[in-house]
N, C-alpha and C positions, 0 to 999 in steps of 0.2 A: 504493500500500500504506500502511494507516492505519500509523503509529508507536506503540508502547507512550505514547507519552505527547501522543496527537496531539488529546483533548481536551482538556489540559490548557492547551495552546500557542493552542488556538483559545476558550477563557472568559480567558486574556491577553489575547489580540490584543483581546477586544473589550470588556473591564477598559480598557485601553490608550485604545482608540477613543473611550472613552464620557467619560474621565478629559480626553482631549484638547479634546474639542469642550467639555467646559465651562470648562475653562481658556481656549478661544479661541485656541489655538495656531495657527490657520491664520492669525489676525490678527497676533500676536505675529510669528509670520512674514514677514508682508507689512512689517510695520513695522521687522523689522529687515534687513531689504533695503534699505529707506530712510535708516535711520542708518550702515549700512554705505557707502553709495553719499555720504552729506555729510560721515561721519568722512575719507571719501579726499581731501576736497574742498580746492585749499590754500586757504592764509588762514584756515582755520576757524580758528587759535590766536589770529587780531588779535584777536577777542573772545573771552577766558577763561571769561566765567560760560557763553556759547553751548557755548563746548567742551566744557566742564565737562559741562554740562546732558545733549550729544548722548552723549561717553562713556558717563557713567553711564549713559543710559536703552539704550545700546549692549549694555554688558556685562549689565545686567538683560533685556534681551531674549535674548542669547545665552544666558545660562541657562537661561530659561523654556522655549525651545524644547530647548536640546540634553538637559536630563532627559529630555523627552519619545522625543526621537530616538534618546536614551544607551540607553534600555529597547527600546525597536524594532528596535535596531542587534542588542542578544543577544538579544532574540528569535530573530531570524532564526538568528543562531551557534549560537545551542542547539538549532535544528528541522534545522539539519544535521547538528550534531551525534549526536543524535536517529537520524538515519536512518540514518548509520554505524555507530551503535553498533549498532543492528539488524540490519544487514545481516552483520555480523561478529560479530555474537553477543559483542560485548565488554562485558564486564562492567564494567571499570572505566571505560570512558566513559558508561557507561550511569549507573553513582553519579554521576560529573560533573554527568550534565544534570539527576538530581535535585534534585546541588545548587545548579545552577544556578537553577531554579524557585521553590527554597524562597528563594535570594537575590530575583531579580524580585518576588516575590509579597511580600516585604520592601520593596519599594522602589514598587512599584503602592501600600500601604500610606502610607509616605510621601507620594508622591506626590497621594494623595488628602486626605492634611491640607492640603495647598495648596488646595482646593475649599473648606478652610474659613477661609480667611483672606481675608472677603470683606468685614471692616470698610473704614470710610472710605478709611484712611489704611494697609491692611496693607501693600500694594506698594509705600509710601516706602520711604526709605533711613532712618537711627537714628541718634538720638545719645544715647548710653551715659552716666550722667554716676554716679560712684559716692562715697559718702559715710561715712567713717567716723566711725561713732555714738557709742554708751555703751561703755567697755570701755576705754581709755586707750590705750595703745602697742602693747596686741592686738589695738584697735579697726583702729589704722590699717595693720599686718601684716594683717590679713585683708579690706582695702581692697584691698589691693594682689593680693593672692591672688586674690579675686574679678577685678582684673580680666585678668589672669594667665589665670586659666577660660576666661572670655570671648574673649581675647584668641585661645586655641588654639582653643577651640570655631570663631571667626570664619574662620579657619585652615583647618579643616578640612574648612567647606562651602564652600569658593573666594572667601568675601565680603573686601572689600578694605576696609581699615581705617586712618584717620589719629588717632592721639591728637590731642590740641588741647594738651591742659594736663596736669600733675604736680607736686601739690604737696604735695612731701613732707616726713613727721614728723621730727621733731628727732632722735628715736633710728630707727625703723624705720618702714620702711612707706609708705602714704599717706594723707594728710586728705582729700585728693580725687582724682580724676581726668574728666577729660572726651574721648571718643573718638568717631570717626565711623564708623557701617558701611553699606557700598554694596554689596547685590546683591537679588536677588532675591526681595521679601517679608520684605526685610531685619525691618521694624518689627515686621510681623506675626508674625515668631517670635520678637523679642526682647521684646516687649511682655508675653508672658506671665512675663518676671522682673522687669516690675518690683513694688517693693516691698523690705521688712524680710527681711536674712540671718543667721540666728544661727549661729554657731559656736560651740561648746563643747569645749576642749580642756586639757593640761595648759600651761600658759603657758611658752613659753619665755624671760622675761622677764622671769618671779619666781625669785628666787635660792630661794624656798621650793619652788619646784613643787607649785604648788598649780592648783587648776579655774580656768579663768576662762571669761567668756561674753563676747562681743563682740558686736556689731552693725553695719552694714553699711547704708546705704539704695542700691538701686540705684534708678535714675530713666530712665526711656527715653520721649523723645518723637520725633516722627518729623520727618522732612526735606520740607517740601512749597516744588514749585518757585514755586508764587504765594504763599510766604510775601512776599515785597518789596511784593506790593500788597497782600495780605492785613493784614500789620500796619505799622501808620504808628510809628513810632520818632521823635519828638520829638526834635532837636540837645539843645534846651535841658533837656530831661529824661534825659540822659546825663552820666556823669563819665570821663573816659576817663583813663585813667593808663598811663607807661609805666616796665617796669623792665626788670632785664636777667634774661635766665633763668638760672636754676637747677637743682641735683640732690639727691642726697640730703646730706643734715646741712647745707642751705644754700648749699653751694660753688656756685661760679659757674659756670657752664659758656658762656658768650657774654661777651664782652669789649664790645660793642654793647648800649644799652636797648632790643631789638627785641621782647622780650615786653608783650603790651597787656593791660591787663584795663578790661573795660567793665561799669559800675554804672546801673541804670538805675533814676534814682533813684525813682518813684513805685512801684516794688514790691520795691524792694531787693536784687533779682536781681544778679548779679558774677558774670560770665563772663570765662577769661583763657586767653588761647590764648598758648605758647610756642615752639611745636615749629616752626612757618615759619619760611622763612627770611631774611625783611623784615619789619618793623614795620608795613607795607601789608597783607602777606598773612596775619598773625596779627589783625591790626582786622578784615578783608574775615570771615576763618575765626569771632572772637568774634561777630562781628555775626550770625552764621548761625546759631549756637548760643541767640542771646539772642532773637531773634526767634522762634527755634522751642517755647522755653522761654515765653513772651508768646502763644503761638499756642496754647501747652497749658494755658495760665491761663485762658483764652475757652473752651474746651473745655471746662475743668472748671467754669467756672462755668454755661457751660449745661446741664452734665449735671447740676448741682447741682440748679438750677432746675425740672427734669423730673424729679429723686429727690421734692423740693417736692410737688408736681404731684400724685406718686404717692404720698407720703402717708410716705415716709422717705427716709434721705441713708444712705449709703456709709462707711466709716472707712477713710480713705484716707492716716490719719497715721502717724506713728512708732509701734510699739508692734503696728500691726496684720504683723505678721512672715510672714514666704510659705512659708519653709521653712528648715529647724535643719539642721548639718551639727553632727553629734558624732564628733569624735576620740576622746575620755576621756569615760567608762570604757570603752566599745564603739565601733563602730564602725559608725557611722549617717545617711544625707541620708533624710530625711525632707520632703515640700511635703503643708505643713497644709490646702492646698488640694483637693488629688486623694487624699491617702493613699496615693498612691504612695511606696513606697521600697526601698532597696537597700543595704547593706552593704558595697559597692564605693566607697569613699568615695576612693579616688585615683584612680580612673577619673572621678568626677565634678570632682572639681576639676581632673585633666589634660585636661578640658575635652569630655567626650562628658557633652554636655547634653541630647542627641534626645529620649531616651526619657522625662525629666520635662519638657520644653517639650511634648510631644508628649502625655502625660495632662491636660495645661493646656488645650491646644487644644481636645481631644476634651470635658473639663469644659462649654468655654465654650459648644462648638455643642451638649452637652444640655442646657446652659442657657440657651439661644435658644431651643429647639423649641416 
């Protein structure tokens, strides 16, 4: 006996089907059988980068596949659902499995922007690095904010997350920050933030309460495991310094010089990681950061090269801003990019960032076509 909602269940199943096979999920599968069977394996810890390496591509496979699985599993819950509620003439589980549909058909939706994160580099992992701009002491409070956003956003799709570094302002805030994200297509959904963040709001910080505007640069380049043979790092073209970490207003928080920071002097690049818990593993941590940051400078100068080519370049500096977050006088996130926007301005900074990473994405692949 067909169900009220049994074609519904069955343009899913094959939504589902068609969304899987080009994601590769049967492969994704098979490979993570294999990291599962080396992660059991002992000894894997005598070598840390190996571990490291198999983890992460562990936990990014378990993803990839259990989305896939997560939506097939209530498929199936809902198509029983479905027939009970038929059979019983129940009306309230009958709205249930509506809503259940209208959720799936939400999440198929998601699911298929993952179809469009098919750049080079989208399926690395990220590193987050945030910079405050013009704006003085509201520059670096909405530094921090930003990565506060980020931080819960990361949070909230299972990605797993190490700061590196926090270096923070004299009165509030931070000058910068540098963070790690591991999961699934990590890059390719963080990548559409980077760039210029404005915030305009009443300052809390001027005894006048007047407007101020801030600025923010955030920066995300990705994590690729042939960065060590990729980019050659010169000893002698390094200055490596070490100090002890710190918190806010400067206070010391380590009794130990174990915080490093590495200069690498032919691009002037200063990477400083504090948050390990050895002098070894914050060098090992900067070194990863700077290398990836040196991997993005080749990047951009060959995309520079090919703008050449094509007969113009990119504005890819300060000043070219992605999206305004106004507090005062209204209340507004606006991305100059897509014209997408919302008037939910604490929902966006408490860190539900889908829905404008997700106009970005859709931008990009009509601007592929």
């Amino acid at each position: 006996m067909a169900t009220p909602h049994h074609d519904e269940f069955a343009r899913l199943r094959q939504r589902l089907a068609n969304l899987a096979e080009v994601l590769d999920v049967d492969v994704a599968r098979a490979r993570l059988a294999e990291l599962s069977e080396l992660a059991g394996q002992p000894g894997l810890w005598d070598d840390p980068e190996r571990a490291r390496a198999v983890t992460t591509e562990l936990s990014r496979r378990e993803q990839e596949v259990g989305r896939v699985d997560g939506i097939g599993a209530t498929l199936d819950d809902l198509e029983v659902l479905d027939e009970l509620a038929a059979e019983a003439e129940d009306d309230a589980s009958a709205a249930e499995v509506g809503e259940g549909i209208a959720t799936l058909v939400a999440e198929l939706d998601r699911l298929e922007l993952a179809t469009m994160l098919s750049g080079e580099h989208d399926r690395a992992d990220a590193i987050v690095s945030i910079h405050a701009g013009e704006g003085g002491v509201d520059a670096m409070d909405w530094a921090q904010m930003l990565q506060r956003m980020y931080l819960r956003w990361t949070d909230s799709r299972g990605f797993a997350t190490d700061v590196f570094d926090e270096s923070y302002g004299e009165e509030a805030g931070l000058k910068s920050t540098t963070f790690e994200v591991r999961g699934a297509d990590a890059y390719g959904w963080l990548s559409a933030e980077h760039g210029v963040h404005r915030l305009v709001r009443i300052s809390p910080f001027d005894s006048q309460a007047r407007r101020q505007t801030s600025f923010a640069l955030v920066d995300v380049v990705p994590v690729l495991p042939e960065l060590d043979a990729e980019v050659q790092v010169a000893e002698e073209d390094l200055r490596i310094d070490v100090f002890r970490s710190s918190g806010p207003g400067g206070q010391s928080v380590n009794t130990t010089d174990s915080a490093v920071r590495i200069t690498h002097l032919p691009t002037g690049i200063a990477v400083s990681c504090q948050n390990e818990k050895s002098q070894h593993q914050n060098k090992a941590a900067a070194m990863r950061v700077l290398k990836a940051k040196l991997a993005e400078i080749e990047r951009q100068k060959r995309a520079e090269e090919l703008d050449e080519l094509r007969g113009g370049k990119r504005n890819v500096g300060f000043g070219s801003q992605i999206r305004s977050y106004v507090l005062q006088p209204y209340q507004m996130v606006k991305d100059l990019r897509t014209e997408y926007e919302t008037s939910d301005v604490s929902r966006v900074l408490g860190g539900d960032l889908d829905e404008l990473i997700e106009a970005e994405l859709r931008r990009r692949a009509r601007a592929d076509r």
